[in-house]
C-alpha positions as semicolon CSV with decimal commas, in nm:
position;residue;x (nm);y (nm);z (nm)
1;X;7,839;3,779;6,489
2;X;8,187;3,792;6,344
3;X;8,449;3,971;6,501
4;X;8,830;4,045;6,362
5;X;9,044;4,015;6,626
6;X;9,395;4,148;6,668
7;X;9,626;4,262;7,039
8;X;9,762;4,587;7,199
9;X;10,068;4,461;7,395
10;X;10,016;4,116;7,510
11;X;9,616;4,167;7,566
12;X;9,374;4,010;7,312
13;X;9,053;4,285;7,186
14;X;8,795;4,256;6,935
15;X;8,617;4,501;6,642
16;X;8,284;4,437;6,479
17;X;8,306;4,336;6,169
18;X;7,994;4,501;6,026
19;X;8,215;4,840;6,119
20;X;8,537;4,706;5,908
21;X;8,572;4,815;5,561
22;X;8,888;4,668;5,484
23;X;9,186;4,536;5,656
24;X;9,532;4,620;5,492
25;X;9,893;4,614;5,549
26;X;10,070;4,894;5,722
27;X;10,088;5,176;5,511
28;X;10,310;5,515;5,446
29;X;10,156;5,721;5,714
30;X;10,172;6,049;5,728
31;X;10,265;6,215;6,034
32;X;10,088;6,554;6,125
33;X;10,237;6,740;6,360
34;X;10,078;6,860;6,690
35;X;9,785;6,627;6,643
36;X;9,590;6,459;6,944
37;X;9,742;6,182;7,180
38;X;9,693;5,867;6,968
39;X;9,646;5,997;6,613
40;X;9,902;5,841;6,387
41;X;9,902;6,064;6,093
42;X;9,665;6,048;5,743
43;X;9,702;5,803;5,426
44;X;9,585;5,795;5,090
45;X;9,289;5,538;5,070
46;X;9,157;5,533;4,710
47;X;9,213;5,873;4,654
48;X;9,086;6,004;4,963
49;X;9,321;6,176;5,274
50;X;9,190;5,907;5,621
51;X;9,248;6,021;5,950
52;X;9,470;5,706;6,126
53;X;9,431;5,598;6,509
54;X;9,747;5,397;6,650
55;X;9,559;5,232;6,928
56;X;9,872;5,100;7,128
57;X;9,929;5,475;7,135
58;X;9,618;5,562;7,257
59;X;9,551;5,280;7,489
60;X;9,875;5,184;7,612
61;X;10,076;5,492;7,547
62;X;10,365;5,356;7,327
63;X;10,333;5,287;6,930
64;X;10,208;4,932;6,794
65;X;10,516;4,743;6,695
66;X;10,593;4,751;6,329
67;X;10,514;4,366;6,206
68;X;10,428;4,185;5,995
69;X;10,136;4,136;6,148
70;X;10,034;4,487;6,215
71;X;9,781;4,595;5,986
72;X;9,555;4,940;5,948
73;X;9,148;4,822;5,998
74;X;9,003;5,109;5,796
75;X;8,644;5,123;5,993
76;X;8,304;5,363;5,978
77;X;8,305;5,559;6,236
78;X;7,976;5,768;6,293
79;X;7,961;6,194;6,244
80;X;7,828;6,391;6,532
81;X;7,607;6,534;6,246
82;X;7,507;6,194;6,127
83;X;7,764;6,127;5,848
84;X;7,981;5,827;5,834
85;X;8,369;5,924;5,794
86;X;8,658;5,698;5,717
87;X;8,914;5,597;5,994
88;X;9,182;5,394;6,049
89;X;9,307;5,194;6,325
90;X;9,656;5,030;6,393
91;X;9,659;4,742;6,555
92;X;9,893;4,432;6,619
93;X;9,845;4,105;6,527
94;X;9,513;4,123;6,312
95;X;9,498;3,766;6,165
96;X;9,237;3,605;6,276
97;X;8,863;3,641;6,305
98;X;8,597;3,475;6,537
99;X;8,285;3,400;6,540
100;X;8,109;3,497;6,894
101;X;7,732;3,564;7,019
102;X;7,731;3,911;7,147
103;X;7,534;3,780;7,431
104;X;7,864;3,607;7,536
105;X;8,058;3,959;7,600
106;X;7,986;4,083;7,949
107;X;8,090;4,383;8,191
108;X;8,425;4,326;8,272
109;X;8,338;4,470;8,635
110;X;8,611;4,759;8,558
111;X;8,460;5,071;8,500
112;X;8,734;5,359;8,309
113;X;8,592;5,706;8,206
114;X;8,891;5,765;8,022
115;X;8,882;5,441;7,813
116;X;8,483;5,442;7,704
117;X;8,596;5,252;7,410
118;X;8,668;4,935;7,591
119;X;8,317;4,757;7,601
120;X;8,186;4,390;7,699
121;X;8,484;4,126;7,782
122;X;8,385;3,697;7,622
123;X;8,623;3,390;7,731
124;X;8,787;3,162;7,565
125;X;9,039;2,886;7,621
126;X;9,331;3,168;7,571
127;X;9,132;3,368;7,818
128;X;8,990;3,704;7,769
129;X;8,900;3,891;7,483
130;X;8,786;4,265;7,466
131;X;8,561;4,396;7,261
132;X;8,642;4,795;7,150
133;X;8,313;4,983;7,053
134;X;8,467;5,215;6,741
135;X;8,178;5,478;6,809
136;X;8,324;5,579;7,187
137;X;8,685;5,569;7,041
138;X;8,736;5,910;7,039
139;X;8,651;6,196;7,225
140;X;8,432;6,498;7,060
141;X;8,779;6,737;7,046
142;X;8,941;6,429;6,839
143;X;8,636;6,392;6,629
144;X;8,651;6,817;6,557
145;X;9,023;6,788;6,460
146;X;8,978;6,480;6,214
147;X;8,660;6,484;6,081
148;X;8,621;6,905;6,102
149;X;8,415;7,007;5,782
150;X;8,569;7,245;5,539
151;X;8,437;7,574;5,523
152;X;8,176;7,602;5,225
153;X;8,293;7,868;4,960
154;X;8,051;8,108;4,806
């Protein structure tokens, strides 16, 4: 399975790559005020407004760095009713990708109800990497506020 790969702080995690869409440079993002712990803002991606996640934020509680290698992983994340919505992620150092058996990711023997996002941990020579599962990334009050469906007009 292949995995893009990229760091909050000094700490190594992984994404799925069947859940990336694309990855691209860091963006004009727009802030909106009073939004949940973690959410970044909106951009324009073809056309369409995207909800963005700064995962240093969220994880470590400070922003991601602004780098050149910080780049916004636009991913699927699953509806509650089924749909699949647009979202993206900041993250730091996104340049490489790896190829890894998903039987080689196990508990990391640390259990955190407030982080359900961070899954299965693999080794490597550089030591560990993390995988993040994007569809326990956010909470069901984050998911109302981003992905919230317009009232239908009669």
């Amino acid at each position: 399975m292949l995995f893009l790969q990229f760091q909050l702080g000094k700490d190594r995690y992984a994404l799925d790559t069947h859940q990336v869409v694309e990855v691209l440079p860091l963006l004009g993002i727009k802030q909106i005020p009073q939004a949940p712990a973690g959410v970044a803002g909106a951009f324009n991606y073809r056309g369409e407004p995207v909800p963005v996640i700064d995962l240093s934020q969220l994880a470590l509680g400070h922003p991601a760095r602004r780098r050149m290698s910080t780049r916004v992983i636009i991913v699927r994340h699953p509806g509650d009713d089924g749909t699949e919505h647009l979202l993206g992620l900041i993250a730091e150092k996104t340049t490489r990708t790896l190829r890894r058996d998903p039987a080689d990711f196990t508990d990391s023997g640390v259990g955190n109800g407030a982080a359900p996002y961070l899954g299965p941990v693999a080794t490597d020579p550089d030591g560990l990497i993390q995988w993040i599962e994007v569809t326990k990334l956010l909470p069901a009050s984050v998911r109302e506020v981003l992905f919230k469906q317009p009232p239908e007009q009669s």
